[in-house]
C-alpha positions as CSV (number, residue, x, y, z in Angstrom):
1,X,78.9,114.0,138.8
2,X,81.1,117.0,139.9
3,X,84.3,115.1,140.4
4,X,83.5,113.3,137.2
5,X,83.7,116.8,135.5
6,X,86.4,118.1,137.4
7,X,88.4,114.9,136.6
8,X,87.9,115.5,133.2
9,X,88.8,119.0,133.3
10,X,91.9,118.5,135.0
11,X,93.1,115.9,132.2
12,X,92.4,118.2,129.4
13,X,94.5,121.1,131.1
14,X,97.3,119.2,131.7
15,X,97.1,117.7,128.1
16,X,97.2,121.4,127.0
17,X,99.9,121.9,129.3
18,X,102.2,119.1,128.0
19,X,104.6,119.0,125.7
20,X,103.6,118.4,122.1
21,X,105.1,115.0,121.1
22,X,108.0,115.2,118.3
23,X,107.3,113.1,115.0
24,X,108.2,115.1,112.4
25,X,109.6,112.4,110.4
26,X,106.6,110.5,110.5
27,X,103.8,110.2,107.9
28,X,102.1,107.6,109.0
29,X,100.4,107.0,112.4
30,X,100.0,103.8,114.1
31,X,98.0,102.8,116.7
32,X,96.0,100.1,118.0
33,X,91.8,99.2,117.5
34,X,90.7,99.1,121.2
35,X,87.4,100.3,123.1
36,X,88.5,99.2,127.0
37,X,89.5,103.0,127.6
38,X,85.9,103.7,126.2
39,X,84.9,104.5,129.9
40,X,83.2,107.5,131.8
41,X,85.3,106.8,134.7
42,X,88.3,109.0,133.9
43,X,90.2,106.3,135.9
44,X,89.7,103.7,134.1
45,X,89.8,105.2,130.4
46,X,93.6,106.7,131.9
47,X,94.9,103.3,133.0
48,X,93.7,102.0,129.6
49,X,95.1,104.4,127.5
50,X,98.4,104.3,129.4
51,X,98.7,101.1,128.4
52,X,98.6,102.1,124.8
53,X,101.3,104.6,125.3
54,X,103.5,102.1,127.1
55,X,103.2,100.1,124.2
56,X,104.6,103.0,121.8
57,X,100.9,103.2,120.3
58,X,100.1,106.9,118.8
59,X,96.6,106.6,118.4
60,X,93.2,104.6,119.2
61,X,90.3,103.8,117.3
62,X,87.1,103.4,119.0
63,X,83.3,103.0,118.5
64,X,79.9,105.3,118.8
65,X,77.2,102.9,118.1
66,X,74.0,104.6,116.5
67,X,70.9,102.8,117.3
68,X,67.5,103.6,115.3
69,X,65.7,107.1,116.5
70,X,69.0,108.5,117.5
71,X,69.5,112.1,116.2
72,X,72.5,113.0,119.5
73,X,74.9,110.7,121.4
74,X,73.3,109.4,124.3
75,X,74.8,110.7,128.0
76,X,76.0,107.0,128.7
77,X,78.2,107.2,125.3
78,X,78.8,110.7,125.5
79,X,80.5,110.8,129.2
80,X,82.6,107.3,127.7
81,X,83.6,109.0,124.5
82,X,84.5,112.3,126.3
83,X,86.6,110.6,128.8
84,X,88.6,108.4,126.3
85,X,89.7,111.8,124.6
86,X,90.4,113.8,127.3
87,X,92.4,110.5,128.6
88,X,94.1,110.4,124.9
89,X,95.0,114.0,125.0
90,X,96.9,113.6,127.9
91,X,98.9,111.2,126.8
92,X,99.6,112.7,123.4
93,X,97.0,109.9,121.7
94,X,94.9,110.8,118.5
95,X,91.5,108.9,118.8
96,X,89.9,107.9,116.0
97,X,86.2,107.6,116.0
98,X,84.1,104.5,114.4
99,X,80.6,105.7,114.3
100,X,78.5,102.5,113.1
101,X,75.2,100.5,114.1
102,X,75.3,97.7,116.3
103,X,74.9,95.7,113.3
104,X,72.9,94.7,110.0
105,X,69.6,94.5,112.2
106,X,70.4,98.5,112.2
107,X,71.1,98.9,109.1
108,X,70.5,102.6,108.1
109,X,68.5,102.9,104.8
110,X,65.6,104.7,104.8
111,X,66.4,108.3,104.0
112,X,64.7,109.2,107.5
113,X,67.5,107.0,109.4
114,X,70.2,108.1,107.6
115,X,69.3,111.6,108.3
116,X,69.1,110.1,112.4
117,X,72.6,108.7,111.8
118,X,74.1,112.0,110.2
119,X,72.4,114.0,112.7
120,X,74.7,111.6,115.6
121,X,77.3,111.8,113.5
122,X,77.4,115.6,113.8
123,X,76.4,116.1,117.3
124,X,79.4,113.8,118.0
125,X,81.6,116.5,116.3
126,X,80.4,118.8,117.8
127,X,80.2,117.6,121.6
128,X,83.6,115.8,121.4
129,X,85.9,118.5,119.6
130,X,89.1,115.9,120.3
131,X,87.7,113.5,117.8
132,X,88.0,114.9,114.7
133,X,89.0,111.8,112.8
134,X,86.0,110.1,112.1
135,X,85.3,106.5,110.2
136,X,81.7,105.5,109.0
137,X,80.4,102.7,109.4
138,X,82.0,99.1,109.5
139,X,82.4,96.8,107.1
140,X,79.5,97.7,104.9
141,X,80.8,94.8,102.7
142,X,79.8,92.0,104.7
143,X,76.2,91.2,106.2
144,X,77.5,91.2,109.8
145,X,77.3,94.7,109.6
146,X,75.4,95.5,106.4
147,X,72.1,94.0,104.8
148,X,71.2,94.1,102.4
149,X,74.0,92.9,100.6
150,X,72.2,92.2,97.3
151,X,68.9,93.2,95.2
152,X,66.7,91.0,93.9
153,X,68.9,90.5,90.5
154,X,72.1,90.3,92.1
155,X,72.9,94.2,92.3
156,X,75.1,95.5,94.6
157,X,72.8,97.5,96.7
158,X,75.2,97.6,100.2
159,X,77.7,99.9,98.1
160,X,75.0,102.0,96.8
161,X,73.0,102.9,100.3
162,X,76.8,103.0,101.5
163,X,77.1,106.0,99.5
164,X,74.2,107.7,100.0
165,X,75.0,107.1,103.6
166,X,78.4,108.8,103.5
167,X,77.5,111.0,101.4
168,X,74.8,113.0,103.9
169,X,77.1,112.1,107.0
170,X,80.2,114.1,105.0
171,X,78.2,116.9,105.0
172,X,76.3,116.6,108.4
173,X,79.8,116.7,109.9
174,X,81.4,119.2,107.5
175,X,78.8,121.2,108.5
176,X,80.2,121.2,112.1
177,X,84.0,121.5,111.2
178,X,85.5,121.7,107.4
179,X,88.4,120.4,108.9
180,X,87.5,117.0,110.8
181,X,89.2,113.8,108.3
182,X,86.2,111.7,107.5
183,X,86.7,108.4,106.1
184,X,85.0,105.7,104.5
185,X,85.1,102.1,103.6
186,X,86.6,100.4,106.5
187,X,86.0,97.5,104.1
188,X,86.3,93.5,105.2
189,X,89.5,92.3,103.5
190,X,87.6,89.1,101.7
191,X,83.9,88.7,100.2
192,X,82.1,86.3,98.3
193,X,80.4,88.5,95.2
194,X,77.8,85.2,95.0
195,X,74.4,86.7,96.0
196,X,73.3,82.8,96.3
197,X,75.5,81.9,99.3
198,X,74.2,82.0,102.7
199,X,76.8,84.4,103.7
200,X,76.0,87.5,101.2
201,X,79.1,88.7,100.9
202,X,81.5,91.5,98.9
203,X,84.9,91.3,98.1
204,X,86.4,94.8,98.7
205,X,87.2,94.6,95.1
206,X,83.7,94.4,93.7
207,X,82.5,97.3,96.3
208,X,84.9,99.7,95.5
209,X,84.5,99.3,91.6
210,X,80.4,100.0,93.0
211,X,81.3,102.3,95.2
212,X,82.5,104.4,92.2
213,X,80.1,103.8,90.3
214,X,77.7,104.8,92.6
215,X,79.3,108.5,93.4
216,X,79.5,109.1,89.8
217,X,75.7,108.1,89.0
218,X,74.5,110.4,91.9
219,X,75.9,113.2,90.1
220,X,78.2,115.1,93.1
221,X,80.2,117.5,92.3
222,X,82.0,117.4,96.3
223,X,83.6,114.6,98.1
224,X,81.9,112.0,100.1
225,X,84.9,111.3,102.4
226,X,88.8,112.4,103.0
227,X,90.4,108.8,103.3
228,X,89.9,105.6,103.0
229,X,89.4,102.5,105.5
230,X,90.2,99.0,104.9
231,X,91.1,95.9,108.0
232,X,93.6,94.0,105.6
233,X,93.6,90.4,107.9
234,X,95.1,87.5,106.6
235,X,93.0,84.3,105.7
236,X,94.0,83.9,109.5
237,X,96.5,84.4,112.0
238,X,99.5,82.0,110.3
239,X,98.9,84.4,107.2
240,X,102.0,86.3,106.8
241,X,101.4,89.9,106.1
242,X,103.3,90.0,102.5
243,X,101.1,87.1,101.8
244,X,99.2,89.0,98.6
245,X,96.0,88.1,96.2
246,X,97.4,88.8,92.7
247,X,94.6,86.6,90.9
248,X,91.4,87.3,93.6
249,X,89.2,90.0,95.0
250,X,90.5,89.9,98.2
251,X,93.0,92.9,99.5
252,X,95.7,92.6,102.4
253,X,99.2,94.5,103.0
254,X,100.6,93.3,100.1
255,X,98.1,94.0,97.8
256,X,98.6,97.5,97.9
257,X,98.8,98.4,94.1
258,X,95.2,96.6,93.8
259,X,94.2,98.8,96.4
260,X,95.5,102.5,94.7
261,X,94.3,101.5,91.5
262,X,90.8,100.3,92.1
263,X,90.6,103.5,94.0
264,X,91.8,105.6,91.1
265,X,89.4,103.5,88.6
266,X,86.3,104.3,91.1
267,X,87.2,108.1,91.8
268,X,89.9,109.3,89.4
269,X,88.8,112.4,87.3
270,X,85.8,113.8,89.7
271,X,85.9,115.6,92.8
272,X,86.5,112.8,94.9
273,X,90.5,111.9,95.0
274,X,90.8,108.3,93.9
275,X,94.6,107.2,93.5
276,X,95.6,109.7,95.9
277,X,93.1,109.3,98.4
278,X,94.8,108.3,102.1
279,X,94.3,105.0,103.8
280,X,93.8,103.7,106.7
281,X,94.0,100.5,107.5
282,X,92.2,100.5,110.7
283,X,92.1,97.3,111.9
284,X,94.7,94.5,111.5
285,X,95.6,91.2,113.4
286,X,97.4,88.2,114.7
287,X,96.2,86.2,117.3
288,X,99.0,84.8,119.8
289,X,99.2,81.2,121.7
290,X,98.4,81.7,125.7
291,X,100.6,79.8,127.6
292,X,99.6,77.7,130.3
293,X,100.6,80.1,133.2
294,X,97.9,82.4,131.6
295,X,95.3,80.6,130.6
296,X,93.5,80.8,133.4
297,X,92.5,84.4,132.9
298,X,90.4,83.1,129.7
299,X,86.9,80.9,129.0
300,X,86.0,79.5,126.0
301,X,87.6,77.6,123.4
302,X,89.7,79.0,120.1
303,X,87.9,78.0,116.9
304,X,90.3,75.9,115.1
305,X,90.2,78.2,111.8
306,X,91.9,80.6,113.8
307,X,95.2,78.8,113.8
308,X,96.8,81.4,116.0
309,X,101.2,82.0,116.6
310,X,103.7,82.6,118.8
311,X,104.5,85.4,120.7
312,X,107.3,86.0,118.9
313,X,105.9,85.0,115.6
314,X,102.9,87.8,116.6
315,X,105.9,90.4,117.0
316,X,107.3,89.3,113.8
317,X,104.3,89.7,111.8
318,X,103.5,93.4,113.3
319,X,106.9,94.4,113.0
320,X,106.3,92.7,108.6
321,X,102.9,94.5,108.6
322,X,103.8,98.0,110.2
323,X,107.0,98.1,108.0
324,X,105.1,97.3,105.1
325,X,102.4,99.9,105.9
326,X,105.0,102.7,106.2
327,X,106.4,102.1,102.7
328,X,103.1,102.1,101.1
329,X,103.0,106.1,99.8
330,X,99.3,107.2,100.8
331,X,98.6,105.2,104.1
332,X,98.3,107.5,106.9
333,X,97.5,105.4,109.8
334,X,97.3,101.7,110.8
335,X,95.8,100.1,113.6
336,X,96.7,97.1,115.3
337,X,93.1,95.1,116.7
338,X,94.0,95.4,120.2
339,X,96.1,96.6,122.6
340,X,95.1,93.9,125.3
341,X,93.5,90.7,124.6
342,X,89.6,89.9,125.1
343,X,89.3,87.1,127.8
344,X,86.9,84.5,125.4
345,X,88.8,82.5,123.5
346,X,86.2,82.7,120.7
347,X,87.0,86.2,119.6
348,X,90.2,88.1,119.6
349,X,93.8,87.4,121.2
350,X,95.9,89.4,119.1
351,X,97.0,92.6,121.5
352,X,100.2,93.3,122.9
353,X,99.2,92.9,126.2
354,X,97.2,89.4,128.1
355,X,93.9,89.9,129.7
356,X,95.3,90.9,132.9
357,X,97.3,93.9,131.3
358,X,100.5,92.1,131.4
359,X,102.7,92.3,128.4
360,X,103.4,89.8,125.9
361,X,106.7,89.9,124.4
362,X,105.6,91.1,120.8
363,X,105.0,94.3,122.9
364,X,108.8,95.3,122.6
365,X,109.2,94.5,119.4
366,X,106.1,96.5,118.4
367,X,107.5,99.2,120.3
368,X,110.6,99.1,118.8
369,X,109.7,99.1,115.4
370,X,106.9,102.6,115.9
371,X,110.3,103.9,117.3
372,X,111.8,102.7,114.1
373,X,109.4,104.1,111.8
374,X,109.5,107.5,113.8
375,X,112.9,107.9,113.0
376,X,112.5,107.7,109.5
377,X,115.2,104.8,109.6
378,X,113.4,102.6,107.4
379,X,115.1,101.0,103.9
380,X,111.8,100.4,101.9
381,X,113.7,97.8,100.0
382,X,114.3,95.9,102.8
383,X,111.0,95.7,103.8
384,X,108.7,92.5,102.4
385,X,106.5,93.6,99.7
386,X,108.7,96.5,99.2
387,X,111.2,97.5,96.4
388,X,111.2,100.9,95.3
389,X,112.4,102.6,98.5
390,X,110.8,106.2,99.9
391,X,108.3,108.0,97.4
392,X,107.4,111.3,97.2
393,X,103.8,111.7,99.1
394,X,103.6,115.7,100.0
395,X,100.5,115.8,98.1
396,X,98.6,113.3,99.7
397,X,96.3,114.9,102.2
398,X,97.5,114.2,106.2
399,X,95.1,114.0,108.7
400,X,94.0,116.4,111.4
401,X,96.2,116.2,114.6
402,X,95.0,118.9,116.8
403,X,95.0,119.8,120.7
404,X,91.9,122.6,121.5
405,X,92.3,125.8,122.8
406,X,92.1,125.9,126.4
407,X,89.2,128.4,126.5
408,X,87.2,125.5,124.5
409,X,88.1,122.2,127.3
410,X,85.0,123.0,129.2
411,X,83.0,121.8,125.9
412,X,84.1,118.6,126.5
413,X,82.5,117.7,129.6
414,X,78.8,116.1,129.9
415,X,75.9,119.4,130.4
């Protein structure tokens, strides 16, 4: 336990040491969706996180998981969480913070548990001072992660105990720091809006219009989050990213203008920003072919509904999206879902690098174009999507990016 906190203390010095990394033309950040470097072993979360870096990746979102009863981050999570930051810090990454359950079967609803979950939510703020930008919960629109969906009548009742749960969390971590960036949403891209399906369902359309109506009926006079999250996937991975829903409920890239405007109906005109609220779209991806010489490194079998691309089809599409992100006014950070592959075939193949940490060649071109976007060398209306070149986005809040004070690293370590 001493040369784990030693280890950890080390990294954080030298973070503080290091040079502060240059992006002054930036205003978005990009990133990638990735919980490998979510490790207590200061090793292992390095080597991970490395790889982000190599990959010209600015940021990483990961997960705290709240189970039922839990008021504090467990040690296990803790020492992983702590070592992923201190890890990011030292290589200039900003790590982004999902704190969610496991799943619907968690569901927080009762008052009681979602006082449990704001009470983690805090202690996480307050025990990991690196991770001040902080998402809650994940994909409250869909009954993977959220049930209920509906009421007994059809009502929406996953936006409504959404809202109360942001709502306390805001303020649990607020509490802590005024200045941590907490965001909400991190909405599903597609949903059904039929309460008679199997699969109950909301479009992000239908549970941001609740969503609204939900803040405004509760009476608030104070915000219930600083941005907002949403994973706009394609239908799957041959889905180009300008590939937009003018006539449905779904949202992806190209949708955009759905996006800022259901936002400004929902909030516009209280004390939560609406139109102007920032975005984050903070999970996005394509899923590649493996080639035979790699294969081997994977089980399973790829469900045929994920019709996954080439390499350099993959690149392509990031290079689309990330362009396409940049030139959207009040996003302020997109994630890429992951920087290296999961080995079963069943779930995700869409990072830069294999299993085996190897890179794929969509890595340079993702590379190149965060070097791109960097450089403010970007013609909006070049860009798919895009046609009314660079706007004028001073006013929209930018999140946190912050490095502690020295005097504060040994905070960070477990005891």
């Amino acid at each position: 336990m001493r040369l784990f906190r030693l280890s950890i203390l080390t990294l954080c010095l030298l973070a503080c040491l290091a040079p502060a990394t240059a992006a002054a033309s930036m205003t978005m950040t990009i990133g990638a969706a990735e919980d490998e470097g979510r490790n207590a072993d200061p090793a292992v979360a390095r080597a991970k996180v490395d790889l982000a870096k190599a990959a010209g990746f600015q940021a990483l979102r990961v997960t705290a998981i709240w189970s039922p009863g839990d008021t504090t981050v467990p040690d296990d999570q803790l020492a992983a969480l702590q070592s992923v930051a201190a890890a990011g810090a030292f290589d200039g990454i900003t790590i982004y913070t999902t704190i969610m359950p496991y799943g619907s079967r968690t569901t927080p609803l009762t008052t009681g548990a979602q006082r449990q979950f704001a009470s983690f939510a805090a202690d996480l703020t307050r025990r990991v001072p690196l991770m001040r930008n902080l998402i809650i919960g994940n994909e409250p629109n869909i009954n993977r992660y959220w049930l209920p969906q509906f009421g007994p009548d059809g009502e929406d009742l996953a936006a409504s105990m959404y809202a109360k749960l942001l709502a306390r969390t805001y303020d649990a971590i607020k509490a802590v720091d005024a200045n941590a960036f907490v965001i909400g949403g991190s909405v599903s891209p597609h949903g059904s809006d039929n309460p008679k399906l199997g699969r109950k369902t909301h479009s992000p359309t239908a549970f941001i219009t609740d969503l609204g109506i939900a803040y405004r009926d509760s009476g608030r006079t104070k915000p219930i989050m600083d941005g907002f999250a949403l994973h706009p996937y394609g239908e799957n991975s041959s889905v180009a990213p300008d590939a937009g829903h003018p006539d449905g409920t779904s949202i992806g890239l190209a949708d955009y203008d759905k996006l800022v405007g259901l936002l400004g109906k929902a909030f516009n005109g209280t004390a939560q920003l609406g139109s102007k609220l920032p975005i984050i779209y903070d999970e996005y991806g394509i899923e590649s072919i493996i080639p035979a010489a790699k294969i081997h490194d994977y089980v399973g079998r790829e469900p045929a509904t994920t019709k996954p691309v080439t390499e350099a089809t993959q690149g392509r599409y990031y290079d689309e999206a990330l362009l396409m992100a940049a030139c959207q006014p009040t996003v302020r950070a997109m994630f890429l879902f992951h920087v290296t592959d999961e080995s079963n075939l069943g779930r995700w193949q869409s990072g830069v690098y294999y299993s085996d940490g190897t890179p794929k060649a969509s890595r340079t071109a993702v590379r190149q174009t965060i070097q791109q976007i960097g450089a403010g060398a970007v013609d909006c209306s070049l860009v798919p999507g895009e046609d009314d070149g660079w706007t004028e986005i001073a006013d929209v809040p930018q999140a946190p990016k912050r490095t502690p004070d020295a005097s504060n690293l040994w905070t960070l370590l477990p005891g």
